[in-house]
C-alpha positions in Angstrom: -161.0 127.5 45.0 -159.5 129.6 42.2 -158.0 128.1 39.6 -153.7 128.3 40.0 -151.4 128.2 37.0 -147.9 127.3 37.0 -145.1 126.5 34.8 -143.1 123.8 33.5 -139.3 123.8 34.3 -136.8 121.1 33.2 -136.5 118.6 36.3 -133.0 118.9 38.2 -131.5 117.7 41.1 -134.0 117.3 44.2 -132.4 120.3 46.2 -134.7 123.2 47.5 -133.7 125.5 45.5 -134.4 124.4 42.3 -137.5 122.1 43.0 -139.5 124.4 44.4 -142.3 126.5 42.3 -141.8 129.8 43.0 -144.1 131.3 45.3 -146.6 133.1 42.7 -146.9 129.7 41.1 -147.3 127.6 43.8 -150.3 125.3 44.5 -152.2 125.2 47.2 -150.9 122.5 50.0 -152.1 119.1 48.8 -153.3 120.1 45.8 -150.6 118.1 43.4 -151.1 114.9 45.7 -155.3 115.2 45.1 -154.5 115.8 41.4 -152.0 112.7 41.1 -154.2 110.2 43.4 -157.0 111.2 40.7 -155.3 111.0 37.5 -154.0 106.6 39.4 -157.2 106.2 39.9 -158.9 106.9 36.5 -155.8 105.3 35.2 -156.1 101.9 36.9 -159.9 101.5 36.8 -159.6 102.5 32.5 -160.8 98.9 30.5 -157.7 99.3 28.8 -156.1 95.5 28.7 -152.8 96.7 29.8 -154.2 97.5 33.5 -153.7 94.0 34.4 -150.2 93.6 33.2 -149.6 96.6 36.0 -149.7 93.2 38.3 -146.6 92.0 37.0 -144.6 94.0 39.1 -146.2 92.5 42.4 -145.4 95.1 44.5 -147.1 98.3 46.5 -146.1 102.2 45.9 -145.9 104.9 48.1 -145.9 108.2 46.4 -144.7 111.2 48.9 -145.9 114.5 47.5 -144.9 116.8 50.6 -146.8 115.5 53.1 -149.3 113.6 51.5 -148.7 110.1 50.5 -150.6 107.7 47.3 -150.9 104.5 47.8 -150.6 102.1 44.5 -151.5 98.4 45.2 -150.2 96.6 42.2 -150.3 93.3 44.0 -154.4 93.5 43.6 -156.6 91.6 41.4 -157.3 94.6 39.4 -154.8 97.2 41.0 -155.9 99.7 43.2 -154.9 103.3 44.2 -155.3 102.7 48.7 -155.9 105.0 51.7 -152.9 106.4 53.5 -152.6 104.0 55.9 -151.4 101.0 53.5 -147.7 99.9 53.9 -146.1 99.8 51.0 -142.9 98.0 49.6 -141.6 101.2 47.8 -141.6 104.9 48.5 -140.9 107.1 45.9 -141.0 111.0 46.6 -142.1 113.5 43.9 -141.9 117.2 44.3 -145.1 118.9 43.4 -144.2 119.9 40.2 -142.8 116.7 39.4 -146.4 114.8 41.0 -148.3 116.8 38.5 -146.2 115.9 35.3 -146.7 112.1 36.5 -149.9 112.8 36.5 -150.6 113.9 32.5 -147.8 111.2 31.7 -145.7 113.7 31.0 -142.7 112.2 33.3 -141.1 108.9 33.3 -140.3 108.2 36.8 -137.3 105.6 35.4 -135.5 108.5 33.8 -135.7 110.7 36.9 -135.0 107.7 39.0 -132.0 106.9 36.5 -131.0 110.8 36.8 -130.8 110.6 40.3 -134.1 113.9 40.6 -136.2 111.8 42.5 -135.2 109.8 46.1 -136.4 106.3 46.2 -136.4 103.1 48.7 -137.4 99.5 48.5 -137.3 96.8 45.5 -137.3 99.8 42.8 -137.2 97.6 40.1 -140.2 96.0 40.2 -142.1 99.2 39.7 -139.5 100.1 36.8 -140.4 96.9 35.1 -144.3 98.5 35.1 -143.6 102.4 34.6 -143.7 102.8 30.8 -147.5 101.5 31.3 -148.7 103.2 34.0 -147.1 106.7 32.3 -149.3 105.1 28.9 -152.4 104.9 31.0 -151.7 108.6 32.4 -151.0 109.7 29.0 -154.5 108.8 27.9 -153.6 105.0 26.0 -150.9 106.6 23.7 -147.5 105.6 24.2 -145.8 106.3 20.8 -147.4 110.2 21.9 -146.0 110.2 25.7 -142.9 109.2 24.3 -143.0 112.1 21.8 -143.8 114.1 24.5 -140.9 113.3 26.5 -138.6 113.4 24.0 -139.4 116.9 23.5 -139.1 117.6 27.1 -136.0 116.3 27.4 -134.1 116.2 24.2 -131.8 119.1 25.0 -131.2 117.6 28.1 -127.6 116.9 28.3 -126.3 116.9 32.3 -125.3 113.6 33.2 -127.1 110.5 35.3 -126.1 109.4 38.1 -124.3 105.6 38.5 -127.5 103.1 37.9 -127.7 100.5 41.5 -127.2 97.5 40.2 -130.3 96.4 41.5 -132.2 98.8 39.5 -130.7 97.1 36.2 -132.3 94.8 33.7 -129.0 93.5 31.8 -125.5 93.9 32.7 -122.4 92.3 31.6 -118.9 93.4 33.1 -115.7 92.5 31.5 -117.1 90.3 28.9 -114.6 88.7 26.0 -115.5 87.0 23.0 -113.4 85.4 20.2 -114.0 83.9 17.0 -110.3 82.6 16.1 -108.3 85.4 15.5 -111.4 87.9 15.6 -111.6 89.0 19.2 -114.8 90.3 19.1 -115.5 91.6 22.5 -113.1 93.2 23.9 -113.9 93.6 28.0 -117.5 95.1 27.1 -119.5 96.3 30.4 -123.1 96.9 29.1 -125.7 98.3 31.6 -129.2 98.4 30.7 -131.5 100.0 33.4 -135.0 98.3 34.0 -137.6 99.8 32.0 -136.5 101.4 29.0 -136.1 100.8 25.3 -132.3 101.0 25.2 -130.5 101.3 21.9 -127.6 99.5 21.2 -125.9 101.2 18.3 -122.6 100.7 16.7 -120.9 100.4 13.4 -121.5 97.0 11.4 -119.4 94.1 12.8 -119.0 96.0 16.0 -119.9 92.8 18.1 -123.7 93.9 18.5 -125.8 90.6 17.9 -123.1 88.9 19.8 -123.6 90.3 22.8 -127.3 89.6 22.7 -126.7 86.3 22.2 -124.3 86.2 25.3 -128.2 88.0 26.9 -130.2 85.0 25.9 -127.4 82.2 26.4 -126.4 81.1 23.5 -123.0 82.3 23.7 -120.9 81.5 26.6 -118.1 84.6 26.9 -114.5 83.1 27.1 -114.3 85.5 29.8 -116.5 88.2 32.1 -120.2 87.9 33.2 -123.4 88.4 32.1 -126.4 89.2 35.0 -129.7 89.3 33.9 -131.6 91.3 36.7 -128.9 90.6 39.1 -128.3 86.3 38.3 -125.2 85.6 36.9 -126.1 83.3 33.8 -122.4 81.3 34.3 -124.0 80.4 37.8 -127.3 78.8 36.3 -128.3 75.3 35.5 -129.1 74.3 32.0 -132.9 73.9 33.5 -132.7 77.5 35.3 -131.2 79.1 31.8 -133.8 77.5 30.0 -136.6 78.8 32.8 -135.0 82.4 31.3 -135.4 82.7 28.1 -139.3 82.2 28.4 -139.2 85.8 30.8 -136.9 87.1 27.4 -138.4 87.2 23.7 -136.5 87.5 20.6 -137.6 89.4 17.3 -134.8 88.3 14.8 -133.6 90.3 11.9 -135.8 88.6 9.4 -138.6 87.6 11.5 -137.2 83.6 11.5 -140.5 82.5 11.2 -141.4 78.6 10.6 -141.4 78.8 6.4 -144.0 75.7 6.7 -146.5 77.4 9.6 -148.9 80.0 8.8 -149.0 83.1 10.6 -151.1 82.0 13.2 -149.2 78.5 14.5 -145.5 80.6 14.3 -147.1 83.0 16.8 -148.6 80.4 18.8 -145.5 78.2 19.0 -144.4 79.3 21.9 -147.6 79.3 23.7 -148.1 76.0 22.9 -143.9 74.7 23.6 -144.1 76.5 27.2 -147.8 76.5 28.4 -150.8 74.5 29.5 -153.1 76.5 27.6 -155.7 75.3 26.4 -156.2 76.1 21.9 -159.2 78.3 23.2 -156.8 80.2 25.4 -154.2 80.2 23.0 -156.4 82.0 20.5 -157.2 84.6 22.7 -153.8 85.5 23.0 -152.6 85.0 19.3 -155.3 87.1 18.0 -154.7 90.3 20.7 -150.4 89.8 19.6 -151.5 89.8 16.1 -154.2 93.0 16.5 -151.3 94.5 18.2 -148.9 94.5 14.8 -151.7 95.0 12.4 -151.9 91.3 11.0 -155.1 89.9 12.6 -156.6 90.0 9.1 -152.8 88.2 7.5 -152.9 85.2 10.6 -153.6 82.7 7.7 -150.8 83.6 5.1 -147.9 81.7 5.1 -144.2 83.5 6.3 -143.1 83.4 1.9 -146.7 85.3 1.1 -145.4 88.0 3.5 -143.2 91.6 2.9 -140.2 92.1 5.0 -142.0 94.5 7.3 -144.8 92.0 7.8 -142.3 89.3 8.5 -140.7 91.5 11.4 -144.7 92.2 12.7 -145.6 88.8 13.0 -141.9 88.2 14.5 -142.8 90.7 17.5 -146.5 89.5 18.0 -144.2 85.9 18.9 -141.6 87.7 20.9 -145.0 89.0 23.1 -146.8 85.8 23.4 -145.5 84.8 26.9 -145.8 88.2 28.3 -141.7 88.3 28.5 -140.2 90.7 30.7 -137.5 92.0 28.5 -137.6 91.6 24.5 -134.3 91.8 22.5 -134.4 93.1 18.9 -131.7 92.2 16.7 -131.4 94.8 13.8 -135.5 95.0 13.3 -134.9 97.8 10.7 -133.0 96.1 8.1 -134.3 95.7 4.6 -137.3 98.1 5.4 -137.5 101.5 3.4 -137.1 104.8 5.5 -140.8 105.1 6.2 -141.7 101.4 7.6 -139.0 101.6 9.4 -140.2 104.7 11.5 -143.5 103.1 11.1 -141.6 99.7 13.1 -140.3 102.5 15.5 -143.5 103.7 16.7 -144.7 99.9 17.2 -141.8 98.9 19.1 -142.7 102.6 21.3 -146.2 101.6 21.1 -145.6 98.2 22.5 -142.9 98.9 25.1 -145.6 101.3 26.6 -148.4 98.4 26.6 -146.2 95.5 27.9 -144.0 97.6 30.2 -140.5 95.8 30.9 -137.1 96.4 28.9 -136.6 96.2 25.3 -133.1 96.3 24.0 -133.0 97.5 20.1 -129.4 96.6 18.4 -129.2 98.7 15.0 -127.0 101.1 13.3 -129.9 103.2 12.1 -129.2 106.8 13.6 -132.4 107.8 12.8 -134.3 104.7 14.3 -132.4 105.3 17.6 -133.3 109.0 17.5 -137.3 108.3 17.4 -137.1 105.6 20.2 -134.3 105.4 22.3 -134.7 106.5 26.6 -131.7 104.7 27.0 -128.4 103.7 24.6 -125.0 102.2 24.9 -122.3 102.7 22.2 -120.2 99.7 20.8 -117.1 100.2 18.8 -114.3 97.9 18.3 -115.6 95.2 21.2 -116.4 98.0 23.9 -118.7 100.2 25.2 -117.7 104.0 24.1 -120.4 105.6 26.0 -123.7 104.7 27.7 -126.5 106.7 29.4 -129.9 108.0 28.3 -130.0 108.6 24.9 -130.3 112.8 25.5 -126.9 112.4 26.8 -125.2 110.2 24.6 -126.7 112.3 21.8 -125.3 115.3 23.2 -121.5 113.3 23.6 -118.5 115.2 22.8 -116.8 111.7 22.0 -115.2 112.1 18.6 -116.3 108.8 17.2 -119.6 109.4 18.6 -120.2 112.3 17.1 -118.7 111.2 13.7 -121.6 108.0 14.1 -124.4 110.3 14.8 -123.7 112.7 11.9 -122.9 110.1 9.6 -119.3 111.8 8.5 -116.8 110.6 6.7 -114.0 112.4 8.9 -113.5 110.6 11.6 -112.1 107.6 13.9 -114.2 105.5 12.5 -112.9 104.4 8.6 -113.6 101.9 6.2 -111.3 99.5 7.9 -111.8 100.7 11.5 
């Protein structure tokens, strides 16, 4: 068989037209659903470690490329790519083109699902929650690069995504108010954060940012609204079933809040050792793959005052990973780093979004930090949400306080006392 080129178009909407390769272009039948079943199979049966967090999402894929179908079996002990005849929970249907660009990790099937390019049915979440590492694996183990890549493919992308299902969300809160005494904080926010994604939430200084996430984990209670994590309404949970929660979310503070009188080492494996049975062999284990992760395997016995700032925030993630959360909040992890460790912290948080899959939330008013990591981002000013959608999009808003934010101008909405 000769070999068949073809090129790359910007996705759009799933209509015949525009999906289509164009005939001199176009591969033979079957050819992009050989080429995808391939690439899922040399991804799944890789030694890379994150293979087995693919599991997490307990659920079965059907890709339909035409009329070929590839079956993913995440609910195997290691995952598997099946025959044709294997039910799954899911279907998701690719067009060729968009089969192949899965295939090199060069298409994140949560951004086309969130765009409304690609037609899905069944629990769609659960494979969301696993898609940044699968498209890692595709990619060749690089996820800070995949994510360059699709920022590139995509950053002049402005159009406009389609209305999330709420049952494809990680976070939402609708209506939600928040005073402090004569502050009113937030002011009816309704946040949506899709399943995921790292999603930015950016905003002025005393916008109401790090409030809301503590409305995420609980620890505010809104004096009116609702906050849903993946679809439970935190107002309707026990003090038990709240608890249960926050081990599926971890927190990487501002400063790292480590324990000032535990090395390293015990401040990552406090949580391990509050929440599990594990034995201190087990424990280890995990520690010291958290602490490879950041770069502080060699620093696991200083203690947090023999530290710098950005090795405070490191050792603050490798916690926030311990229990394999499903979605990690990061209040403000840029601030008092210089301009290049904080893009250095950007491609770790990329880097480890791609590795543990789920949803990261990033609050920060860094333009630049957003730029290099944001899929998804939600504006706060003045106790709302100005705008919200992926972040090629909201970069590409016409909002006048948006684009005062972005470009850092001093004409503007926004003022000193605004």
């Amino acid at each position: 068989m000769k070999t068949v080129t073809f090129r790359r178009v910007a996705l759009r909407h799933m209509t015949d037209e525009h999906t289509e390769m164009t005939p001199e272009h176009r591969l033979p039948e079957g050819a992009a659903a050989v080429r995808l079943r391939t690439a899922l199979q040399d991804a799944v049966g890789s030694k890379d470690p994150a293979v087995g967090r693919l599991r997490h999402s307990r659920t079965t894929v059907c890709f339909v490329v035409g009329d070929e179908e590839v079956s993913l079996l995440l609910d195997r002990s290691p995952p598997a790519v099946g025959g044709n005849d294997e039910p799954a929970e899911i279907d998701i249907e690719l067009t060729d083109e968009q089969a192949l660009r899965f295939a090199d990790g060069d298409l994140s099937l949560v951004e086309a699902l969130i765009r409304g390019e690609v037609t899905a049915t069944g629990p769609v979440r659960r494979y969301m929650e696993v898609d940044p590492i699968l498209r890692r694996l595709l990619a060749g183990g690089s996820g800070a690069a995949a994510h360059a890549r699709l920022a590139a493919n995509h950053g002049d992308q402005a159009g406009h995504s389609e209305p999330v299902p709420v049952d494809r969300l990680a976070i939402e809160t609708r209506g939600l108010h928040k005073s402090f005494g004569s502050a009113h904080i937030l002011q009816g926010c309704d946040l949506q954060i899709p399943e995921g994604v790292i999603s930015v939430i950016l905003g002025p200084s005393g916008t109401g940012k790090s409030v809301m996430l503590q409305h995420i984990i609980g620890l505010l209670a809104p004096d009116a609204g609702e906050v849903l994590i993946r679809g439970n309404q935190l107002s309707q949970m026990s003090r038990s079933e709240i608890l249960g929660l926050r081990r599926e979310i971890g927190v990487m503070f501002q400063d790292g809040a480590l324990f000032s009188t535990m090395d390293v080492y015990d401040n990552v494996a406090f949580p391990l050792r509050q929440h599990t049975n594990l034995s201190e062999r087990q424990i280890r284990r995990v520690v010291l793959a958290r602490l490879s992760d950041v770069g502080l395997r060699g620093a696991s016995n200083r203690m947090p005052g023999e530290l710098s700032g950005g090795m405070r925030k490191r050792a603050g993630l490798a916690r926030s990973l311990v229990l394999e959360p499903g979605i990690i909040l990061c209040d403000e992890p840029d601030s008092g780093l210089d301009p290049v460790r904080t893009s250095l912290l950007g491609d770790l948080l990329v880097e480890q979004h791609a590795a543990h899959g789920g949803t990261m939330i990033v609050v920060t008013h860094n333009v630049p930090l957003a730029r290099q990591i944001a899929d998804h981002m939600n504006i706060l000013w003045q106790g709302k949400v100005l705008e919200s959608g992926l972040a090629s999009e909201v970069f590409a808003s016409q909002s006048a306080f948006v684009r005062q934010f972005l470009a850092s101008d001093t004409i503007g909405p926004l003022t000193m006392d605004a």
